[in-house]
PLY file of the C-alpha trace (Angstrom):
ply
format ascii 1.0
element vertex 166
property float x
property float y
property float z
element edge 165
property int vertex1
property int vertex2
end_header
6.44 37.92 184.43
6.24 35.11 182.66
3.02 32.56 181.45
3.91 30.27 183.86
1.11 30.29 187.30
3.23 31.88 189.84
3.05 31.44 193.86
1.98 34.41 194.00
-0.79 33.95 191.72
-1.47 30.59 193.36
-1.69 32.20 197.15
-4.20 34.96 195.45
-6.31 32.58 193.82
-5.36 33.42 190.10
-5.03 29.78 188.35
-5.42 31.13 184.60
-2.11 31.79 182.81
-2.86 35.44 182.03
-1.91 36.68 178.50
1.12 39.16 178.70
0.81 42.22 180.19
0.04 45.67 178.46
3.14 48.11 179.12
3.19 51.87 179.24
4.08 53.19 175.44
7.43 52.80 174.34
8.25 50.21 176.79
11.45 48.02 175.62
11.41 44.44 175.50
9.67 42.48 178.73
12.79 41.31 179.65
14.58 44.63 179.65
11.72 46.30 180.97
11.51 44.08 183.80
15.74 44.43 184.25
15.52 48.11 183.52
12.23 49.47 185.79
12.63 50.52 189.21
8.85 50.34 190.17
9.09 53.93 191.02
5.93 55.13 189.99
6.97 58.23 188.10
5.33 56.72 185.01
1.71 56.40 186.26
2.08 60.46 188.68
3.10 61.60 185.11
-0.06 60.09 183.18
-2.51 62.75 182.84
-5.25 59.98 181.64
-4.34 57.81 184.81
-4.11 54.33 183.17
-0.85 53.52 184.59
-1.37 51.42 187.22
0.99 49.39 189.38
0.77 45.79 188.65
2.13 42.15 189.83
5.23 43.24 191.41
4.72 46.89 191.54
5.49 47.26 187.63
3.50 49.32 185.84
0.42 47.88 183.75
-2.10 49.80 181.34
-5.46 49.78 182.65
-7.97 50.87 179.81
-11.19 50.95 182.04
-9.72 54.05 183.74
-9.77 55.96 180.25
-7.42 56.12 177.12
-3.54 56.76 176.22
-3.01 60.20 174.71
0.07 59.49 173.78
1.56 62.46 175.04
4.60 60.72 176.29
4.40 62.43 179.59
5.44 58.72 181.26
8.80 58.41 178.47
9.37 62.27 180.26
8.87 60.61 183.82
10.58 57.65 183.12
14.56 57.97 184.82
15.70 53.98 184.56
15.12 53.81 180.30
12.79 51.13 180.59
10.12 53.51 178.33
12.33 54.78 175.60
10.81 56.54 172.65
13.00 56.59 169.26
12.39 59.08 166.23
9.22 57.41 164.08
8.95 54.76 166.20
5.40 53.54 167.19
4.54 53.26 171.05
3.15 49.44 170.94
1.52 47.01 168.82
-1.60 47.00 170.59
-4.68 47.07 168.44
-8.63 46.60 169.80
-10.70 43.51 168.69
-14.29 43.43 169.52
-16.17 40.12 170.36
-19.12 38.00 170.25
-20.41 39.79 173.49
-20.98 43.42 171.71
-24.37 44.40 171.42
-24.66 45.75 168.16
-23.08 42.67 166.96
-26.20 40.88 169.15
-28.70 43.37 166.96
-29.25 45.38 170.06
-28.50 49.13 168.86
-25.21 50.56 170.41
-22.64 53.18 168.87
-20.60 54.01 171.52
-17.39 52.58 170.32
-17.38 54.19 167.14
-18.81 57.44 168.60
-15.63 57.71 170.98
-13.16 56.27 168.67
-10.36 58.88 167.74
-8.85 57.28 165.13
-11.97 56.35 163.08
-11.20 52.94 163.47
-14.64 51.77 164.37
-17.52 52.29 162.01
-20.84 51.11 161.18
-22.22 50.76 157.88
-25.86 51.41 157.08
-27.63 48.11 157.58
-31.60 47.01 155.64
-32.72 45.85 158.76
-32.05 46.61 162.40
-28.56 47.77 164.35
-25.55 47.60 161.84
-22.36 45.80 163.32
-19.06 47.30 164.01
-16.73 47.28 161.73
-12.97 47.52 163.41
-10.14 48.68 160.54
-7.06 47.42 162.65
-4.84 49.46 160.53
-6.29 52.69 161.70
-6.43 51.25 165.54
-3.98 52.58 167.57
-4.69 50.47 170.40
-5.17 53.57 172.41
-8.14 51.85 174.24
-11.01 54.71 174.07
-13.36 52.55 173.36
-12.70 49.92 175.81
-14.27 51.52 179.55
-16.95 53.11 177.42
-18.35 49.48 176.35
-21.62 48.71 178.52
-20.59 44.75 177.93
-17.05 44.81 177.99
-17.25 43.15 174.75
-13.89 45.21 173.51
-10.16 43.84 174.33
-7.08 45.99 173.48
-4.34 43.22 173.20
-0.92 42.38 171.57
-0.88 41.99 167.66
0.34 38.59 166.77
2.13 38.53 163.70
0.66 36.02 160.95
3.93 34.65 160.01
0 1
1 2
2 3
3 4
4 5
5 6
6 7
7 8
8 9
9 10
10 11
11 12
12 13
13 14
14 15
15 16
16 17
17 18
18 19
19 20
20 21
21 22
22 23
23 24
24 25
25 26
26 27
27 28
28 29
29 30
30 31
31 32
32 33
33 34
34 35
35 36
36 37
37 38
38 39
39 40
40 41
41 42
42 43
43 44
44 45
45 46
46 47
47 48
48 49
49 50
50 51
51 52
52 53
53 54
54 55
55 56
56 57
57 58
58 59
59 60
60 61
61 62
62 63
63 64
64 65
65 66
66 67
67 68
68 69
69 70
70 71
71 72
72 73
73 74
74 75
75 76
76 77
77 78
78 79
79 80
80 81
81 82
82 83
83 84
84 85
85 86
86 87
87 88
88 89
89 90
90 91
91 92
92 93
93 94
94 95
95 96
96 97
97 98
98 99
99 100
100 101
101 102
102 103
103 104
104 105
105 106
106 107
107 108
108 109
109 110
110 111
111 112
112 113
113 114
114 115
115 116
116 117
117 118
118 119
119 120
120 121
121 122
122 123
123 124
124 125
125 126
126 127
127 128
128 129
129 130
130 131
131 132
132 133
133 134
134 135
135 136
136 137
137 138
138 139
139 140
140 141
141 142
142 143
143 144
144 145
145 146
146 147
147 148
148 149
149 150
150 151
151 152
152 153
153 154
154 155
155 156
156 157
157 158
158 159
159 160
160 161
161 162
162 163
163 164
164 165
């Protein structure tokens, strides 16, 4: 789908241009992906963390406040149309975390959860003088896997799309 509102965003009420959407791992290009999937559902039965969900249209979308992405590549398994295709050291996605102004250590209000349920070690706090230490994200240990998003009491964590700098 593309950035452009949609009728049937219109009809629904949705008048933000949503960012793009957050595929299942290993998912080809949007535009193959979109050519390529059936809408079968055999990608979200086969998800044993249940973030699959069916999306706009019926395709599948990643829902990170139902849990996290093992990536086990149950859904690649699942998948029979080739639009989730997993290749030798390939990574599944470029999706990394960022945490904003809304985060409650960042606020000085103590809160560890993020870093506490972070499998990677990508979150950390450092010892602080005075009060709550912020979180410190190291996006090259993220793997976007999104544990620490539905844990977040404010919601203050995204798992989005790197954009490259160049």
């Amino acid at each position: 789908m593309s950035g452009a509102l949609s009728r049937r965003n219109f009809l629904r009420g949705r008048f933000a241009i949503r960012g793009p959407l957050l595929r299942p791992p290993w998912a080809v290009a949007e535009a193959d992906f979109v050519h390529l999937c059936t809408r079968c559902g055999d990608c979200s039965a086969a998800c044993p963390t249940r973030i699959i969900v069916a999306g706009d249209g019926g395709y599948p979308t990643l829902d990170f406040g139902r849990g996290e992405c093992s990536f086990c590549a149950a859904c690649v398994s699942a998948c029979p149309s080739g639009a989730l295709q997993r290749q030798a050291e390939q990574s599944p996605w470029s999706l990394r975390a960022t945490i904003g102004d809304f985060c409650l250590a960042q606020r000085r209000v103590e809160c560890r959860v993020c870093g506490d349920l972070c499998p990677a070690a990508a979150i950390r706090f450092l010892p602080a003088r005075a009060g709550p230490s912020p979180p410190l994200l190291d996006a090259a240990r993220c793997t976007g896997c999104g544990a620490c998003v539905a844990p977040c009491p404010v919601r203050a964590i995204v798992v989005a799309e790197v954009r490259d700098a160049c």
